[in-house]
C-alpha positions in Angstrom: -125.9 9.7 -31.9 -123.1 6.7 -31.2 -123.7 6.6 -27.8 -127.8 6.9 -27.9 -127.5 3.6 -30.3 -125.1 1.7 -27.9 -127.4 2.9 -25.0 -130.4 1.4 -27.0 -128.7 -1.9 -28.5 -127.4 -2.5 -25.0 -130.8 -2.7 -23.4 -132.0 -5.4 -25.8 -128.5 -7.8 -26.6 -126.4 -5.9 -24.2 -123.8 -5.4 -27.5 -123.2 -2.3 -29.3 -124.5 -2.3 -32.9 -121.6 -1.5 -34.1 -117.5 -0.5 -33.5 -115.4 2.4 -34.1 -112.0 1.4 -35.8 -109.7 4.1 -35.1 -107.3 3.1 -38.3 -103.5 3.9 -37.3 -103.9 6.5 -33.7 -101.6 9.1 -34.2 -101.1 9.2 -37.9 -104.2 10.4 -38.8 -103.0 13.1 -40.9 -101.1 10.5 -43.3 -103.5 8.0 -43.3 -104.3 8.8 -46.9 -100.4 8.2 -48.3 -100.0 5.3 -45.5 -102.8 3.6 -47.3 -100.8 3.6 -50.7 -97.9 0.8 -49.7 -100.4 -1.5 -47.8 -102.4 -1.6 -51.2 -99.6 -2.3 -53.0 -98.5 -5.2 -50.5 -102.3 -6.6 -50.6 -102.3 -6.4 -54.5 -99.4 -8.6 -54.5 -100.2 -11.0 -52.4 -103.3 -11.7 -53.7 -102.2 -11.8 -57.4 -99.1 -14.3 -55.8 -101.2 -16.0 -54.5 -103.9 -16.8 -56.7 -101.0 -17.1 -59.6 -99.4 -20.1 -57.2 -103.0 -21.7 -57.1 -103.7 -21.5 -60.9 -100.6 -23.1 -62.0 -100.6 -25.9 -59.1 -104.4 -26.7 -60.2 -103.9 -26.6 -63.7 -100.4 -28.5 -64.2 -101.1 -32.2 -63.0 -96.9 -32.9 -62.6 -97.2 -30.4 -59.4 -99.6 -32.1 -57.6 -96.8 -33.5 -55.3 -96.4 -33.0 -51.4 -94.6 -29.6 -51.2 -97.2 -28.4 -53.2 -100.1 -29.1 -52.2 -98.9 -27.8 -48.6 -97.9 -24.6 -51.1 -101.5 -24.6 -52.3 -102.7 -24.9 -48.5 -100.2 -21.7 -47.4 -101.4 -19.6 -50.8 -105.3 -19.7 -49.7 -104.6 -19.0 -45.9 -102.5 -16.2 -46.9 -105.7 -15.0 -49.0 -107.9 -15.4 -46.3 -105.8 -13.9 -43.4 -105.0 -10.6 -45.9 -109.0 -10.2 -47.1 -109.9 -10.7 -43.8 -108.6 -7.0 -43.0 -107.1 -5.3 -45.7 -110.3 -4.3 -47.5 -111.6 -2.5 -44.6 -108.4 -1.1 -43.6 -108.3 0.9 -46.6 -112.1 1.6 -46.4 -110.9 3.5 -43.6 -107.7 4.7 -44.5 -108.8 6.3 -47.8 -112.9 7.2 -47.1 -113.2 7.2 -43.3 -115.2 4.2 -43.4 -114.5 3.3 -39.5 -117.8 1.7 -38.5 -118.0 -2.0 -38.5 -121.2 -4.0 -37.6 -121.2 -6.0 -34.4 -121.1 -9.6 -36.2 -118.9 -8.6 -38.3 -116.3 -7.3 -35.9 -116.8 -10.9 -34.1 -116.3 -13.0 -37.4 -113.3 -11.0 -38.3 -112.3 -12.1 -35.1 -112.8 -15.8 -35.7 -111.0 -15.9 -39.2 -108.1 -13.7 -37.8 -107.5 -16.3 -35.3 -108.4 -19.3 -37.4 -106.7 -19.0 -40.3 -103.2 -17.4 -38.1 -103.7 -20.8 -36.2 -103.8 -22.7 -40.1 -101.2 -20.6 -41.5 -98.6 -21.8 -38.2 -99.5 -25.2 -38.7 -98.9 -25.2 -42.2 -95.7 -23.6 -42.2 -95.0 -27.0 -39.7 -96.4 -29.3 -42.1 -94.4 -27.9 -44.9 -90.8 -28.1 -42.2 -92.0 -31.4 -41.9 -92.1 -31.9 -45.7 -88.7 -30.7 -46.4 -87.1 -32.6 -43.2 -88.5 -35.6 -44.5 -87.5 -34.4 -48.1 -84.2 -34.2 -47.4 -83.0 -36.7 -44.2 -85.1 -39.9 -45.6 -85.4 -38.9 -49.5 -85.5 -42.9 -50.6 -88.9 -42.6 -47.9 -90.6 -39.2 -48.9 -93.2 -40.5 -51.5 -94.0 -43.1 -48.8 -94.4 -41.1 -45.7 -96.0 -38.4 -47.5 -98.7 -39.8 -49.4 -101.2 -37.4 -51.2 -103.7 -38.9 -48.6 -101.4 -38.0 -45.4 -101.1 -34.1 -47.0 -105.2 -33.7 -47.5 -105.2 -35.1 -43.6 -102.5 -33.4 -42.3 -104.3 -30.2 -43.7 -107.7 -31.1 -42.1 -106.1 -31.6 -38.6 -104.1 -28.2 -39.2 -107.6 -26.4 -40.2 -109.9 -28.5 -37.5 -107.1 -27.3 -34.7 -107.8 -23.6 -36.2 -111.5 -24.0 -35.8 -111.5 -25.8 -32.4 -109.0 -23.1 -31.0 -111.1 -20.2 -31.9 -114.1 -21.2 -31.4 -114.5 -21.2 -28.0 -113.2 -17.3 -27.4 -115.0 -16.3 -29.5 -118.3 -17.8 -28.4 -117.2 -16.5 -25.0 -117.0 -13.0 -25.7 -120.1 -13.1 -27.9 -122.1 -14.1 -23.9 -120.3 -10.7 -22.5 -121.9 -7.3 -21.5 -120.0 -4.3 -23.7 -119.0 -0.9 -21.9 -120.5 2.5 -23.5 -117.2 2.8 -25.1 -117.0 1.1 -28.5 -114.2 2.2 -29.9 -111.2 0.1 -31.1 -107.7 1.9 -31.3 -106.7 -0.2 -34.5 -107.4 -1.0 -38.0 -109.1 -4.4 -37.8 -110.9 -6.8 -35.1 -108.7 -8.1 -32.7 -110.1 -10.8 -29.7 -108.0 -8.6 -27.2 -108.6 -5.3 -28.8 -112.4 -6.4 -28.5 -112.3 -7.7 -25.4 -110.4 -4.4 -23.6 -114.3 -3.2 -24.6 -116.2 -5.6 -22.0 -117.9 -4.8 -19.2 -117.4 -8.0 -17.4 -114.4 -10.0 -15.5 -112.5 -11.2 -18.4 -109.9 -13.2 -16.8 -110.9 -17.1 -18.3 -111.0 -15.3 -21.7 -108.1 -13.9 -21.5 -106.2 -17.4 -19.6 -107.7 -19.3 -22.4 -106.4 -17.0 -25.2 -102.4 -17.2 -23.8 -102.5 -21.3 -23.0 -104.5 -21.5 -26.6 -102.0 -19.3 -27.8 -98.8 -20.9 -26.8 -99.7 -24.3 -26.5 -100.4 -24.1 -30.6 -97.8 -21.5 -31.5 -94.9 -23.1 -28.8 -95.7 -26.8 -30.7 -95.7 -25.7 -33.9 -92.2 -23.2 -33.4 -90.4 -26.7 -31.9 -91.3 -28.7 -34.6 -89.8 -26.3 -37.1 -87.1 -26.1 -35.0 -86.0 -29.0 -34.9 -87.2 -30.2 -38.3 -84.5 -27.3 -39.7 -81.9 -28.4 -37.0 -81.9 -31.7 -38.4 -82.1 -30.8 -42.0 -78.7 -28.5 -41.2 -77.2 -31.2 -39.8 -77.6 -33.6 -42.8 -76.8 -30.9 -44.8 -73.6 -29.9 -43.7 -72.7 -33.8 -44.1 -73.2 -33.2 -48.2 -69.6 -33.4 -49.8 -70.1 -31.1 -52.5 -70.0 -26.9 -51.4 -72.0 -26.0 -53.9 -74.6 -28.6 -52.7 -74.3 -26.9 -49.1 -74.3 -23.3 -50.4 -77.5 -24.4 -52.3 -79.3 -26.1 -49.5 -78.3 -23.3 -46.8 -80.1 -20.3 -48.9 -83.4 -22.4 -49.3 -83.5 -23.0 -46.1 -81.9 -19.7 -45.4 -85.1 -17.9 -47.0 -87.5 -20.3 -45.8 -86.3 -19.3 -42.5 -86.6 -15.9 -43.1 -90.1 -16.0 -44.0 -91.2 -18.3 -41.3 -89.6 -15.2 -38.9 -91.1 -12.8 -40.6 -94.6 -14.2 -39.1 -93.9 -15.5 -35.9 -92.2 -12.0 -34.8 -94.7 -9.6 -35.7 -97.3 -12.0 -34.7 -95.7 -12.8 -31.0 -95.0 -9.1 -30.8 -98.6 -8.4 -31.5 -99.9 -10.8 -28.8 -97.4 -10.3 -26.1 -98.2 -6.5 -26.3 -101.8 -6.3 -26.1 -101.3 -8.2 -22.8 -97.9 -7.4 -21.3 -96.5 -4.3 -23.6 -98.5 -1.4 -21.4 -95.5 1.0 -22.6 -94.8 -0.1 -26.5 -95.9 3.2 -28.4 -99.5 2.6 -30.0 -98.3 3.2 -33.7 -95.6 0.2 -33.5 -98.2 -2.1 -32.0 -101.1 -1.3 -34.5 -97.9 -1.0 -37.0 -96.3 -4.5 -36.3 -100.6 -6.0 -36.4 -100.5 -4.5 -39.6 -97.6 -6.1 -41.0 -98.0 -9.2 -39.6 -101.6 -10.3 -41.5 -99.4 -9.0 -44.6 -96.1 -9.0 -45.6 -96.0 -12.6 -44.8 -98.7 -13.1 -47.6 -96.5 -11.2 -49.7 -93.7 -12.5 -49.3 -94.6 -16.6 -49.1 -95.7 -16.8 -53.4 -92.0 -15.3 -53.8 -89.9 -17.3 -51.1 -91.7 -20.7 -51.9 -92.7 -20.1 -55.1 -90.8 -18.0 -57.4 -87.3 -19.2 -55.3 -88.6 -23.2 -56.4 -87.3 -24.2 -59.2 -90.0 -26.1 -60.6 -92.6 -23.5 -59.7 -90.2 -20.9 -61.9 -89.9 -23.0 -64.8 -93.9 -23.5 -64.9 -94.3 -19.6 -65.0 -91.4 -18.8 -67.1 -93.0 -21.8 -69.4 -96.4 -20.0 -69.3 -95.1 -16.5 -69.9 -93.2 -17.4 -72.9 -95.4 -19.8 -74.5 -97.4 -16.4 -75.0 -94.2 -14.3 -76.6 -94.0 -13.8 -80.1 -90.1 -14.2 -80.2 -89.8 -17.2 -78.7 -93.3 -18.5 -80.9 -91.2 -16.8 -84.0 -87.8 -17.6 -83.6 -88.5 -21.5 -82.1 -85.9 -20.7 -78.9 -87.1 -22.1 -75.6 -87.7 -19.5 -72.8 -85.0 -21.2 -70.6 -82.5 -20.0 -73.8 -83.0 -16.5 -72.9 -80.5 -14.7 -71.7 -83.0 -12.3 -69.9 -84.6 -15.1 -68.1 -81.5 -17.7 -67.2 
């Protein structure tokens, strides 16, 4: 039946009508109770996220560089993790592995995009901090409310422009009989195994697009957090130091946590011929995820005025502190 309709869709747009997403190749037998953490991770990150939006929208005092670029790196991570978790546990839990040809593709696009959005911002905000914290008498200066909204429309026009192009590309190419795709979600490579064609400008175009963004965006940071060290370990107070060097310590962390997976990811589709299948589809997995899970608690629930907001807003609710006229701050619990 799937091959009579790829036989007839090919005649007429020479593309299937739809692809087979495998899920997780050679777990298929725990796909059920392998669905259960990712859920969990997705739950959190969107309610993270969309907590970090509410409170930066509604509390005027936090409309300030770091977090607007915050606000910027909450809805990517919401777009990057709805952009695939949804129908990975369609298919996880209720076998749900076809996906419609233009809607493979525009997975595709947003994947891409938004991974391209997500790098720069995480630049933007290195940028932020290094200004922050070497030229503080500077920062409102530099890093006027107008200089954020453009920095964020060259990061998100850089996405689009990137992207674009591939995925036009692939869109022009003949598909193969074969339309299955050993993974959970829409992948430009993954798709592009699938054509029936010589592939080599889209696949040169995908690792200079690739490294040209990623590679600019990973020296920036670098050297934004080299020089942020340095003037850090020139504060005279230790408890200063200590203080600075676990911000950026889990800043750090987090900003690993998606370039790893992520490199790992790309590197393997085109290099990694003898990576077992379940760490690659593994490592995609986690790489559209756990960094959306994880930024709302590194950069929000780690800053101290993003803390005090929700601590302010989860108390101003509690009966003792309405009762017994104590500040939230004042609880042990919570100090």
């Amino acid at each position: 039946m799937t091959h009579s309709l790829m036989v007839s869709s090919r005649n007429s747009t020479s593309h299937p009508l739809f692809f087979i997403l495998v899920g997780i190749p050679g777990m298929e037998n725990y796909q059920f109770w392998v669905a259960f953490p990712f859920c969990v991770m997705y739950a959190v990150a969107v309610a993270g996220n969309v907590s970090i939006l509410h409170i930066i929208r509604i509390d005027h005092t936090l409309h300030e560089p770091m977090y607007l670029f915050l606000a910027m790196l909450a809805t990517t991570d919401l777009v990057l993790s709805s952009s695939t978790q949804p129908k990975m546990l369609a298919i996880l839990w209720f076998h749900d592995h076809e996906i419609e040809y233009h809607a493979c593709l525009i997975q595709v696009f947003f994947i891409h995009a938004f991974s391209s959005v997500e790098s720069g911002v995480l630049m933007a905000m290195a940028l932020d901090r290094y200004v922050a914290i070497c030229s503080p008498l500077r920062h409102s200066s530099i890093l006027t409310t107008s200089v954020v909204i453009r920095l964020g429309a060259a990061v998100m026009v850089r996405g689009l422009l990137w992207v674009s192009p591939f995925c036009f590309m692939i869109s022009r190419m003949p598909f193969c009989p074969n339309n299955v795709i050993p993974q959970s979600y829409c992948e430009h490579m993954a798709v592009l195994k699938l054509v029936c064609a010589d592939t080599r400008v889209n696949r040169g175009y995908g690792l200079f697009g690739a490294f040209s963004v990623v590679g600019f965006d990973i020296i920036v940071i670098s050297v934004s957090y080299v020089m942020i060290l340095r003037t850090v370990l020139r504060l005279p107070s230790g408890e200063a130091r200590l203080k600075a060097f676990g911000t950026c310590a889990s800043h750090v962390c987090v900003i690993l946590a998606f370039y790893i997976p992520a490199l790992f990811t790309f590197l393997t589709h085109r290099f990694g011929h003898h990576v077992p299948q379940v760490v690659h589809i593994m490592f995609a997995n986690v790489y559209l995820l756990v960094p959306s899970m994880l930024n709302p608690i590194t950069y929000g629930v780690r800053t101290r005025q993003m803390r005090d907001r929700v601590i302010h807003r989860f108390c101003g609710k509690c009966p003792f502190t309405r009762d017994h006229n104590i500040s939230c701050l004042q609880l042990p619990t919570l100090t």
